[in-house]
N, C-alpha and C positions, 0 to 999 in steps of 0.2 A: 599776470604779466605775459604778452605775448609777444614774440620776437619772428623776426621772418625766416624760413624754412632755412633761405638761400645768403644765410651768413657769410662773411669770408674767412674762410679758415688759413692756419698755419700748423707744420708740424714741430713736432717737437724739435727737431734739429733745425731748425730755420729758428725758434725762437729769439729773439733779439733779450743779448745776457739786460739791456739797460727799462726793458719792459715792464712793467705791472703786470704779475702774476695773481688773479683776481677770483681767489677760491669759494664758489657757492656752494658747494655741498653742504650737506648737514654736519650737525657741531660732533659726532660720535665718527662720522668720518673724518674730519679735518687732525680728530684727535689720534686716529688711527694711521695717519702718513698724509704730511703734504709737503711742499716745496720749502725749501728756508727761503724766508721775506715776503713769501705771499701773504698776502693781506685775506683775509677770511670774512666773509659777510654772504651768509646763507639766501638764498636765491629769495624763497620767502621774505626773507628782510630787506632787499636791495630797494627798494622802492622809497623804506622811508630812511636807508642810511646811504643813499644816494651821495649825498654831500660830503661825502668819507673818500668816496674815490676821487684819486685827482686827473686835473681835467691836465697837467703839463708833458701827460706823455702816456705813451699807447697802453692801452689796457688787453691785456690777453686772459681771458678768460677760461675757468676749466674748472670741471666736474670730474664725475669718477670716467665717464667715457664719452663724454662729449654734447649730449642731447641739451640737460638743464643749462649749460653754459652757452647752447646755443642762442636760447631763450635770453640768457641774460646779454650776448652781445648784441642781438639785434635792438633790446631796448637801449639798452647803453646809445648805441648807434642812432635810434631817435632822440636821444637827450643831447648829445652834440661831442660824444664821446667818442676817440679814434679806439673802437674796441674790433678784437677779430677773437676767435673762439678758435680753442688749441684742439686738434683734430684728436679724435682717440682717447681725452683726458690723462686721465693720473693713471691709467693705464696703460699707457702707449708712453706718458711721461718714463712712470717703474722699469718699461720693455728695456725704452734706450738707456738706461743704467745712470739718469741725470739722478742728483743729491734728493734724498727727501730723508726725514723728521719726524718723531714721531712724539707726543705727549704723554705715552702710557709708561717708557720707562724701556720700551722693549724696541726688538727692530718694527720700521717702519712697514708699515702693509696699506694696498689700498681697498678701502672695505665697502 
């Protein structure tokens, strides 16, 4: 899956609260800290669960720091998807002190 270099990004504080937050990372990081309500489907996978993401509103995409999710909005963005890629990821997310979750039981990290 290749996506164009020249994404359009957004920062974490500009995030729009009513957005799709659209997490590819891999399943061992998602489990280790992500956003509450983002939807998880691993960059690897987006192609055939495509159909999972919805098409009624903007998709924000994000990784651990930005690259994989680039990838994935520029595809998004050929498929007909109003996606833009969150500058920084889940680490720039953690910086500015926004809510994350964790699955292990313990606090939230992003790994």
């Amino acid at each position: 899956m290749a996506g164009s270099p020249d994404v359009p990004q957004i920062s974490v504080s500009a995030c729009p609260a009513d957005a799709l937050l659209l997490d590819v990372r891999e399943p061992e990081e998602w489990v280790a800290g992500h956003a509450p309500g983002a939807q998880h489907i691993p960059l690897g996978d987006l192609p055939a669960r495509v159909g999972e993401v919805p098409r009624d509103r903007q998709v924000v995409a994000v990784c651990r720091s930005g690259g994989r999710s680039a990838g994935a909005t520029g595809w998004l963005a050929e498929q007909g998807y109003d996606a833009i890629n969150l500058d920084g990821g889940m680490t720039a997310w953690a910086a500015a002190g926004r809510p994350m979750e964790s699955e292990t039981g313990g606090p939230p990290t992003v790994a």
